[in-house]
Every structure is written in C-alpha cells, then in structure tokens.
C-alpha positions, 0 to 999 in steps of 0.5 A: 076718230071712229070709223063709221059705216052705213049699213047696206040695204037698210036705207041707202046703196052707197056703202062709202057714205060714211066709211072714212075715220074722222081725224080729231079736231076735223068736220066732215058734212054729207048732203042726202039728196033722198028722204028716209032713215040711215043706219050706221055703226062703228067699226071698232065699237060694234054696239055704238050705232044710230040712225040719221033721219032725213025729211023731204022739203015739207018735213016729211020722211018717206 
C-alpha cells in the first residue's frame, strides 16, 4: 500500500487522518464528520494526490 497523508491547513486539522500505509488485500474507512474539500498526496510518489469531496446532509458542500 502507499502511505497517504492529508495536507494540513487545506480543509482539515487532523494530520493523522490518512497517514497510516494500507497493507494489500486490506480496507480502511473514515467518517468526516464536516462538509468540505481534503487534499491528500502520497508520500513516496509526490505527484500522486487528490482531493475527497464531502457534502452535508442536503448534498451541499460547504
């Protein structure tokens, strides 16, 4: 698996929120709890990032 991290200050405070490597054949869910954009990257393959969209209730991102 490929450590992942979020990028702190761009949508969330909670540096942790993926920084643990996702072993082969293994899951891993996390619940936002708040609307909004959360970047992430990989830490060996800098170039590889995205971005998770979360919208409220109604389907709204704030």
């Amino acid at each position: 698996g490929h450590p992942i991290a979020s990028i702190p200050g761009q949508g969330t405070n909670d540096k942790e929120l993926f920084s643990a490597p996702i072993a082969p054949g293994k899951s891993w869910s996390h619940t936002f709890k708040k609307a909004g954009e959360y970047p992430y990257f990989c830490y060996i393959h800098y170039v590889m990032m995205g971005v998770v969209f979360v919208e409220d209730a109604q389907g709204q991102a704030q």
